[in-house]
N, CA, C and O of each residue as an XYZ file, in Angstrom:
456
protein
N      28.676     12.105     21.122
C      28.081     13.420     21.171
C      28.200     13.953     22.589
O      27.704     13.405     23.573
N      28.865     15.011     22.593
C      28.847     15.748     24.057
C      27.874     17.184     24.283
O      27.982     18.196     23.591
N      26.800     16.976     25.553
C      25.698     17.727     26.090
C      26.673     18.819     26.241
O      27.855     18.497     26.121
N      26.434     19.880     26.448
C      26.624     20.913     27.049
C      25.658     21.396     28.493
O      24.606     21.941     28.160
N      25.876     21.266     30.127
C      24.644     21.622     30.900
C      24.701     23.145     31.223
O      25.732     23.718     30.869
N      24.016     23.670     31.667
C      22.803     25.036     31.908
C      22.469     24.684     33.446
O      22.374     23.504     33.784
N      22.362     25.323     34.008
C      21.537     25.236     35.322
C      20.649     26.726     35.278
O      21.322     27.709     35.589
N      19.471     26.934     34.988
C      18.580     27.953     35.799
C      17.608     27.867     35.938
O      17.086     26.770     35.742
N      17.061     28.646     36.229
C      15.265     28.762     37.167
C      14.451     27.996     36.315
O      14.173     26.818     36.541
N      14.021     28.707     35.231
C      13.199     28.283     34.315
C      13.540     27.994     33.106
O      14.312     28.689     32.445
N      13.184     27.300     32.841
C      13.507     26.596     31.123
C      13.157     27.263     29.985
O      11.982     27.072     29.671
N      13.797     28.006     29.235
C      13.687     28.929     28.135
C      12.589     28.188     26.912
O      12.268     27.071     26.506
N      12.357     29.306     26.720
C      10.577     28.487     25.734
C      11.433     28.107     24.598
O      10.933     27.079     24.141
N      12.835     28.539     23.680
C      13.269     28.024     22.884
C      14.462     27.387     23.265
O      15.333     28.081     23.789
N      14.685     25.984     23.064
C      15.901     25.169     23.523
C      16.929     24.445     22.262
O      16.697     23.648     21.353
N      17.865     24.996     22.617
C      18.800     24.739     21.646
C      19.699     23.269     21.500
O      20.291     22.644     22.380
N      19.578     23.025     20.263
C      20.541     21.291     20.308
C      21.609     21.096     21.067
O      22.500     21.939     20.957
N      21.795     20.065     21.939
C      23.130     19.733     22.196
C      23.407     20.775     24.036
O      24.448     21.002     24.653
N      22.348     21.046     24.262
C      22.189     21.695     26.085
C      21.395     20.721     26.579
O      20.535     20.200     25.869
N      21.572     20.401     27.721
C      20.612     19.643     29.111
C      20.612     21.056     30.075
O      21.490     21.650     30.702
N      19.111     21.276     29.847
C      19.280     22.454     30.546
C      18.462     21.885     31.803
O      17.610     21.007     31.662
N      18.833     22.532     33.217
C      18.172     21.939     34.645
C      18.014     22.897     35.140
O      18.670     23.920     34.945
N      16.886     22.720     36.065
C      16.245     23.321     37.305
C      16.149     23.280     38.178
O      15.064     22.840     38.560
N      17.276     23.736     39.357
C      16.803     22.699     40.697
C      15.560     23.300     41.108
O      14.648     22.606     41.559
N      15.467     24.606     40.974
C      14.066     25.471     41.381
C      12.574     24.116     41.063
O      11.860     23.828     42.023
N      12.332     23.488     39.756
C      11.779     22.853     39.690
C      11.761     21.597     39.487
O      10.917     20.978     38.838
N      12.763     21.143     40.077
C      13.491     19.593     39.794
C      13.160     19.028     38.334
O      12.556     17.958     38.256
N      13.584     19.797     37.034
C      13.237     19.375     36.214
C      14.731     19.338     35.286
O      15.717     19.899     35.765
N      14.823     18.645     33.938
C      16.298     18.630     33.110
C      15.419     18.475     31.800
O      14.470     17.699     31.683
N      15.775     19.125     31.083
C      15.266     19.331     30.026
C      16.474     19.386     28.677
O      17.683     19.504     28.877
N      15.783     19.264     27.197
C      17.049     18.781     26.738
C      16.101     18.575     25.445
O      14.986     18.098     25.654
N      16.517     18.945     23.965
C      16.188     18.060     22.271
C      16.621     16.776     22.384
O      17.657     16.412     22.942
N      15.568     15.896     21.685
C      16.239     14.665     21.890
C      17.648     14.551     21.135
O      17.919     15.276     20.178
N      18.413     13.704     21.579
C      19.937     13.662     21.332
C      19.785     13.060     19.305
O      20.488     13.439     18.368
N      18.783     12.206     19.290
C      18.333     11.666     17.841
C      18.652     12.544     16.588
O      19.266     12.159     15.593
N      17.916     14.305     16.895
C      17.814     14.865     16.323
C      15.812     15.539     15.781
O      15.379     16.634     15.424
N      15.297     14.449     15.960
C      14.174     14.839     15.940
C      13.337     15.696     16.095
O      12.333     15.895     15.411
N      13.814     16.419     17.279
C      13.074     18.183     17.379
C      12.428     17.885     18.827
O      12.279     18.758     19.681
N      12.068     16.547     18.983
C      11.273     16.321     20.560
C      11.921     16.872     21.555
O      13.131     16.670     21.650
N      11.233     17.691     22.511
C      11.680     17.757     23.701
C      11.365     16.819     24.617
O      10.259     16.389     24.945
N      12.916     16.425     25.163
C      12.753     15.358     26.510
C      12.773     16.167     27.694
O      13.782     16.767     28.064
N      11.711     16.191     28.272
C      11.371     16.220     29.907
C      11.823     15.163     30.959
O      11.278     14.067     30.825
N      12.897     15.307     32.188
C      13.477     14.431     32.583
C      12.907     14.956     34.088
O      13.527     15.902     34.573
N      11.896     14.471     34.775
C      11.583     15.570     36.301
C      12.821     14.384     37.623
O      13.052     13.175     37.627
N      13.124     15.104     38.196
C      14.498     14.934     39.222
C      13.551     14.222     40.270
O      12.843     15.161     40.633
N      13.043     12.875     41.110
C      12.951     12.930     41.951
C      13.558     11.068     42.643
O      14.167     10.263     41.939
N      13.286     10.905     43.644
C      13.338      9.474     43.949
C      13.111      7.969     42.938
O      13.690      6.899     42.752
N      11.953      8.655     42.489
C      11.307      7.632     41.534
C      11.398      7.857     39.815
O      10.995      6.978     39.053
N      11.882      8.930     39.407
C      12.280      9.168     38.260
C      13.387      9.623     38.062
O      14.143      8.667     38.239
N      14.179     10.798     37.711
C      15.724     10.650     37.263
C      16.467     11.404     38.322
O      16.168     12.504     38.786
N      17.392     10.708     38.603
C      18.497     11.672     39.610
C      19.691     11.615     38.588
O      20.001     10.800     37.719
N      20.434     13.207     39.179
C      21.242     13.588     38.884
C      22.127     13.963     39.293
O      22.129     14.516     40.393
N      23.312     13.790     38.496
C      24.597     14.019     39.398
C      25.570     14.885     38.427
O      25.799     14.824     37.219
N      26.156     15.915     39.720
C      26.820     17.261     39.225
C      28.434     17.203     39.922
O      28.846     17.789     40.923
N      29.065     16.388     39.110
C      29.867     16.336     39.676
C      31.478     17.562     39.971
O      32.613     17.247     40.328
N      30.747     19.329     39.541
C      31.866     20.104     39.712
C      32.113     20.620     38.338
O      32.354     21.789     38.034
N      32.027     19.680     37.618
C      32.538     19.812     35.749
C      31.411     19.425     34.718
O      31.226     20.112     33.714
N      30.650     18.280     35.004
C      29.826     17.480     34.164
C      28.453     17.140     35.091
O      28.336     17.141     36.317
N      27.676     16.912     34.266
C      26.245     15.959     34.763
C      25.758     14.671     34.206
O      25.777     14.168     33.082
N      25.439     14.410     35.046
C      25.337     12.418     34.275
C      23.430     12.370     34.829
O      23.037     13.060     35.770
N      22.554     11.498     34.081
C      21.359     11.287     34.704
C      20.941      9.891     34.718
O      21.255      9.070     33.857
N      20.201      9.662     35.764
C      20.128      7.676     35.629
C      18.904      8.060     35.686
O      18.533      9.233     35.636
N      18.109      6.952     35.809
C      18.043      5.951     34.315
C      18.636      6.731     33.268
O      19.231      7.808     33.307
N      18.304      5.847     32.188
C      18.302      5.911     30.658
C      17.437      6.434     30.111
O      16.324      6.189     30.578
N      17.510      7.515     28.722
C      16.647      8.046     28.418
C      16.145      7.467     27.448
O      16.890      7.576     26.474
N      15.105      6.815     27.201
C      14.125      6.017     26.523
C      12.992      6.358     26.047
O      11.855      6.061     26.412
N      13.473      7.189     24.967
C      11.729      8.193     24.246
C      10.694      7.176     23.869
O      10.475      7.401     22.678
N       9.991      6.239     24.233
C       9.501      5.255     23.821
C       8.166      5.656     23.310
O       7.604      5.046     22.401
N       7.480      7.090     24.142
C       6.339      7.748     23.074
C       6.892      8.521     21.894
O       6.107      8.973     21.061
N       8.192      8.697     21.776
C       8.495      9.508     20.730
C       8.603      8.527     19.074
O       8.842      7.325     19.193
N       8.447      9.016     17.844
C       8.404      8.211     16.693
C       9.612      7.356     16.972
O       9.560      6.138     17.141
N      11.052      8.324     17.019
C      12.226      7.516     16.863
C      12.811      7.140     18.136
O      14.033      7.072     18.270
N      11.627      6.780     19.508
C      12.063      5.794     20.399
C      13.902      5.617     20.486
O      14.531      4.574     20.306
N      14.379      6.788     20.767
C      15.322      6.453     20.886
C      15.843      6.189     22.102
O      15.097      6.277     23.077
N      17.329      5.789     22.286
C      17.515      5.219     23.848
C      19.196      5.627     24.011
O      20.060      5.127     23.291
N      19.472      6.619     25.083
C      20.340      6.549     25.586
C      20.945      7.174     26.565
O      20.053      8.005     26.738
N      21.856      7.495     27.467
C      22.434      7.151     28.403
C      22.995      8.937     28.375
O      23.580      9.231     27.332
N      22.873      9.923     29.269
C      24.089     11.083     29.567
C      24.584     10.703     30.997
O      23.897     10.445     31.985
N      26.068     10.732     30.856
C      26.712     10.218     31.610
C      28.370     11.447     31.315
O      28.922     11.765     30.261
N      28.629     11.756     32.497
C      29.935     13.192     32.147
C      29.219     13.859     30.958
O      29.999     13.877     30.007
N      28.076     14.395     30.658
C      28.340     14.994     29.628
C      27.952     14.509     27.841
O      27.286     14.954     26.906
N      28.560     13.711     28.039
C      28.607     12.548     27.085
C      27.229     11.727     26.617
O      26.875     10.814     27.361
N      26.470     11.989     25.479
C      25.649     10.954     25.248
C      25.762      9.558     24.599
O      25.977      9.783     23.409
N      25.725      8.316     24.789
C      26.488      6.974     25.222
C      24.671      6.619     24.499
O      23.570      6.765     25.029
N      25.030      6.166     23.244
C      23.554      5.586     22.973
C      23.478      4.325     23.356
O      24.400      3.639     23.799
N      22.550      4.068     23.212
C      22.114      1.929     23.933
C      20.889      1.793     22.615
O      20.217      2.460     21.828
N      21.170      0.494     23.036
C      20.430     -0.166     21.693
C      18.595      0.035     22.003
O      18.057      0.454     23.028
N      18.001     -0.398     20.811
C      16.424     -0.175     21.020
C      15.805     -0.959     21.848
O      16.470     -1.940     22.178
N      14.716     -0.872     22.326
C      14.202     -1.809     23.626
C      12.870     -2.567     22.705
O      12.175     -1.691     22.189
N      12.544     -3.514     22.501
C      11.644     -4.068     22.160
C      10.432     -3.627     23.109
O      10.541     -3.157     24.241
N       8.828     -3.973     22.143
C       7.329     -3.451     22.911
C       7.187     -4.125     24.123
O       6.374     -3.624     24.900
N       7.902     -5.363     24.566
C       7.658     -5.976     25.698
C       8.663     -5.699     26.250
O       8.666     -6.380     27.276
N       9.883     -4.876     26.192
C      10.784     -4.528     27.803
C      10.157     -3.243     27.895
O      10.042     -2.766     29.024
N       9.668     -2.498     26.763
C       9.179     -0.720     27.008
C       7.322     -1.157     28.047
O       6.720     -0.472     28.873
N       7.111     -2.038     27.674
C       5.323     -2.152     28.558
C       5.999     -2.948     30.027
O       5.328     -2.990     31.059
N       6.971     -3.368     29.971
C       7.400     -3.895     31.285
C       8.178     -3.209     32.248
O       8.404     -3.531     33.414
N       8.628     -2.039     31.491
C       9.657     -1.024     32.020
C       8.500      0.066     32.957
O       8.518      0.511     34.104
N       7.547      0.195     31.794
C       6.885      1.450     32.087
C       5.681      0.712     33.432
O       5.297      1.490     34.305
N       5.391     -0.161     33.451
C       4.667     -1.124     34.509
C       5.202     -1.271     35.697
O       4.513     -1.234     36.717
N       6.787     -1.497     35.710
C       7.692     -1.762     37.135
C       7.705     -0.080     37.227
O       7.468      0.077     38.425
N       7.840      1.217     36.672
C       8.378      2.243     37.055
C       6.373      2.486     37.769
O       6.482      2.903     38.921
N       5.187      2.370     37.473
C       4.294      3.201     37.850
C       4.260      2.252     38.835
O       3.570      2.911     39.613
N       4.516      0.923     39.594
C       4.793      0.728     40.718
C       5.326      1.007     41.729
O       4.986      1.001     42.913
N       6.347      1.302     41.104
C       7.756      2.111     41.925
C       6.891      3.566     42.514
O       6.829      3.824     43.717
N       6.263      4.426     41.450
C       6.245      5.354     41.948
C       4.635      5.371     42.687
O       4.257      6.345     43.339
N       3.701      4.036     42.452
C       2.577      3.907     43.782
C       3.477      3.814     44.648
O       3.476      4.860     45.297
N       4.320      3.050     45.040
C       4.717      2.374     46.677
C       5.422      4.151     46.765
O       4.896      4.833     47.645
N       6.169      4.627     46.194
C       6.999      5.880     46.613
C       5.856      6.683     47.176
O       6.044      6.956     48.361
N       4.588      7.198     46.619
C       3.686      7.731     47.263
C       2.959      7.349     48.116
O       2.642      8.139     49.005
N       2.571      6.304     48.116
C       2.098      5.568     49.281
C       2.672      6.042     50.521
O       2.044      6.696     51.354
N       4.142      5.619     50.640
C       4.923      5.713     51.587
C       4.920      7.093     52.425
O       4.677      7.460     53.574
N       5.295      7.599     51.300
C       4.919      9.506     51.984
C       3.857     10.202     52.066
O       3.925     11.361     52.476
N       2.543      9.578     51.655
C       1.364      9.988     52.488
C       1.404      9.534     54.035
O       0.914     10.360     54.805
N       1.869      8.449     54.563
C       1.698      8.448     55.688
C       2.314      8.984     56.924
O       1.802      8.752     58.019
């Protein structure tokens, strides 16, 4: 399945299948889940959550997108454009994932309060 990206200000209140739409205005990427489900995935751009890369033609985002509050928990990967699914994550890598990331992002704040 290939994304189509968008870059503008604000994120349109109705979002259409198959766009990653972004904001640098609000470091945000937004997007239907790729599943089909109707969920909107919220992806916010920073150190500790997703960076993105624009390479001229395409956008790719790291991490992995892992709806793990969504019903159909789905999991996968935009990379050029391209959505690249990955397999399901079991309840103990999703409570271990989500545990190492709210660490990540204490020490990230930590750091820049001082």
């Amino acid at each position: 399945m290939k994304l189509k990206h968008v870059f503008l200000d604000n994120i349109p209140d109705n979002l259409e299948d198959g766009i990653l739409y972004i904001s640098i205005k609000y470091a945000t990427a937004i997007h239907k889940c790729c599943c089909g489900c109707g969920n909107q995935v919220v992806t916010p751009l920073s150190p500790v959550d997703w960076k993105l890369i624009f390479d001229g033609e395409t956008v790719s985002l790291y991490p992995s997108i892992g709806n793990w509050n969504f019903t159909c928990q789905s999991h996968y990967w935009i990379q050029e454009n391209e959505v690249i699914w990955s397999r399901k994550w079991s309840r103990r890598e999703i409570t271990s994932a989500k545990k190492k990331e709210a660490r990540n992002r204490s020490l990230f704040f930590r750091k820049e309060t001082k």
